[in-house]
C-alpha positions in Angstrom: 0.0 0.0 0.0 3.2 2.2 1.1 4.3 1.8 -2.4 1.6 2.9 -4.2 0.9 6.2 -2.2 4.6 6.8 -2.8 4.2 6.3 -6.9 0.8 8.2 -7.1 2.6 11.5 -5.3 5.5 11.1 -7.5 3.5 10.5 -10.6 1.2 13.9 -9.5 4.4 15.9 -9.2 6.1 15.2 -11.8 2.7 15.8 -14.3 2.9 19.2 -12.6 6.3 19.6 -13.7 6.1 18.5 -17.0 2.5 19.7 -18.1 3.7 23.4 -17.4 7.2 23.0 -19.1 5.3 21.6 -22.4 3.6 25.3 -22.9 5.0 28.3 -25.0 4.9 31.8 -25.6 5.0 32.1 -29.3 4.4 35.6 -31.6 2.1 35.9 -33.8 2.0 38.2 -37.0 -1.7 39.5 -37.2 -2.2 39.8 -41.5 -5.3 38.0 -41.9 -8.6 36.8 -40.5 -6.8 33.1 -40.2 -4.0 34.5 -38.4 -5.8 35.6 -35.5 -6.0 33.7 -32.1 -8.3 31.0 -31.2 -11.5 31.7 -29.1 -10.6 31.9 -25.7 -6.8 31.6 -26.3 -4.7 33.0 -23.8 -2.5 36.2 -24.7 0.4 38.0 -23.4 0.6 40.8 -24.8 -0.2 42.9 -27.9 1.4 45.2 -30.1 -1.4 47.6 -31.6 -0.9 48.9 -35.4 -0.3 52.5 -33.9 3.0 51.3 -31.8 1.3 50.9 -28.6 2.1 48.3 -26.5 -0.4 46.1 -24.0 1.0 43.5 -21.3 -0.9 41.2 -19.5 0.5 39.2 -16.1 1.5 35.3 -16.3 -0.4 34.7 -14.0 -3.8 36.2 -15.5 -3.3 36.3 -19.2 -5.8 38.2 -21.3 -8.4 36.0 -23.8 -9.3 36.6 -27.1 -13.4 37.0 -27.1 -15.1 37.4 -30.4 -13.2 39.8 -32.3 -11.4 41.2 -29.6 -8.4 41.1 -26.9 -10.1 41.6 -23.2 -7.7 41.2 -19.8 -6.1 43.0 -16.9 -3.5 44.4 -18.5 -0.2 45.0 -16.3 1.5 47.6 -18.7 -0.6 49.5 -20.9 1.4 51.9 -23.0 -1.1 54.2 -24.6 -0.9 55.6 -28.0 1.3 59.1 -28.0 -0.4 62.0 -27.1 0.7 65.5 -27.9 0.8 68.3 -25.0 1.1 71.8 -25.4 3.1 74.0 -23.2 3.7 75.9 -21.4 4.5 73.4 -18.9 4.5 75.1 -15.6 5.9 71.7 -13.6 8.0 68.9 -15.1 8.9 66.2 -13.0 12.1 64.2 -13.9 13.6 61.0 -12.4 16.9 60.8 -10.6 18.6 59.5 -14.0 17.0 62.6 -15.8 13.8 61.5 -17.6 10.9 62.5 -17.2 8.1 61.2 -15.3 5.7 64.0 -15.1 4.2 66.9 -17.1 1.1 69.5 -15.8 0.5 71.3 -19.5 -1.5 74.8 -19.5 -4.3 73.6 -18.6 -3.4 72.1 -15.4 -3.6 68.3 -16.5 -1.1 66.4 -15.0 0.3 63.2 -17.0 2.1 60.4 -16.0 4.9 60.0 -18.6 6.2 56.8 -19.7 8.6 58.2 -22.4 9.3 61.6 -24.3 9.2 61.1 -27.9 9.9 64.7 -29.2 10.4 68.2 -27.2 10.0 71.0 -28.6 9.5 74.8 -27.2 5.9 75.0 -26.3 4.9 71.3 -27.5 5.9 67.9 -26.3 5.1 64.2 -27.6 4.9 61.2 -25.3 3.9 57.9 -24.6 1.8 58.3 -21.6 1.9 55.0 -18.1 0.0 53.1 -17.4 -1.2 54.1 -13.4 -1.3 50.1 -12.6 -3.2 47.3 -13.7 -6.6 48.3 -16.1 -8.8 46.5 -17.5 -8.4 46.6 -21.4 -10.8 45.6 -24.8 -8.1 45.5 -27.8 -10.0 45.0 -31.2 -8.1 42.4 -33.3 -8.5 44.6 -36.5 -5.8 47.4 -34.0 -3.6 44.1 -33.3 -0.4 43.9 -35.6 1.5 41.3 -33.0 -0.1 39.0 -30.3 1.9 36.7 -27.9 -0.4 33.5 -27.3 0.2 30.8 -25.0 1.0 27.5 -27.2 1.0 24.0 -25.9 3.7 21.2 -27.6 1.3 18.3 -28.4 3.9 15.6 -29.2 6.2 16.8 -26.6 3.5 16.7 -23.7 2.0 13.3 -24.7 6.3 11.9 -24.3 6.4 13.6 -21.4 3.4 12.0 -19.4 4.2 8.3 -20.9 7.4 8.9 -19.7 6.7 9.2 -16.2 3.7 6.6 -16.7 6.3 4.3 -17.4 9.2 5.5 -14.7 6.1 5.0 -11.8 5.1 1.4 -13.6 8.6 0.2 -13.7 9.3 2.0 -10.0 6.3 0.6 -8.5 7.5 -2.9 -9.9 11.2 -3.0 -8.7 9.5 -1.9 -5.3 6.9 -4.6 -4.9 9.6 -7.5 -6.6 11.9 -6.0 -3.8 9.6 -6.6 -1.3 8.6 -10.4 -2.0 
């Protein structure tokens, strides 16, 4: 009885293992309608037609739904926005970038990048303030990263430790007589 306890935990742990080592992140090109991801496939990130970029966590990886991306993402890097000056406050990080602009108009914006300065007039990619839900139509997607799963490799995998807890089991219970 000992023995078989002993093969069914080893047998649980090492599908645990294995079943999450068989799965992928691969990128795909978004041309066509055939291109894009399957229903309910999950996605970790998008690269919109514009440049802008969305992330979503490991852990909690956006879907695709109909004929659109929807998730928590983690990074949402918005399209660039233009802001005109003057700027009475700029806020800038110990290594000199910028991290926050109030234009004329009081707005205050939290500044992922500065794509162009200029005297009265500034261009950047506006942050994300922390994890937002998002809706990203597939038509805006130009690159997706979806979560792929190795067929051939998982089926080896599992027979493989089928057969190590067979044989295992075996040696233990011949051992035994």
């Amino acid at each position: 009885m000992r023995a078989r306890r002993i093969a069914r935990i080893t047998m649980t742990a090492a599908l645990a293992c294995l079943s999450s080592a068989c799965m992928t992140w691969a990128t795909k090109d978004i041309r066509t309608v055939a291109d894009w991801p399957r229903q309910n496939q999950k996605v970790l990130s998008v690269v919109t037609a514009s440049g802008g970029l969305v992330q979503f966590d490991k852990s909690s990886p956006g879907r695709m739904q109909g004929k659109a991306i929807y998730g928590l993402a983690v990074l949402y890097a918005k399209d660039p926005i233009e802001l005109e000056g003057p700027f009475p406050s700029v806020r800038k990080r110990a290594d000199g970038g910028v991290f926050e602009v109030t234009d004329r108009t009081g707005k205050v914006y939290g500044v992922k990048e500065v794509l162009k300065t200029e005297e009265d007039r500034m261009i950047v990619l506006e942050r994300s303030t922390g994890p937002v839900v998002v809706s990203v139509p597939i038509a805006d997607a130009r690159l997706v990263k979806v979560r792929k799963t190795n067929v051939p490799l998982t089926f080896l995998a599992i027979m493989g430790v089928l057969g190590g807890v067979y044989f295992g089991g075996l040696a233990i219970s011949l051992a035994g007589r």
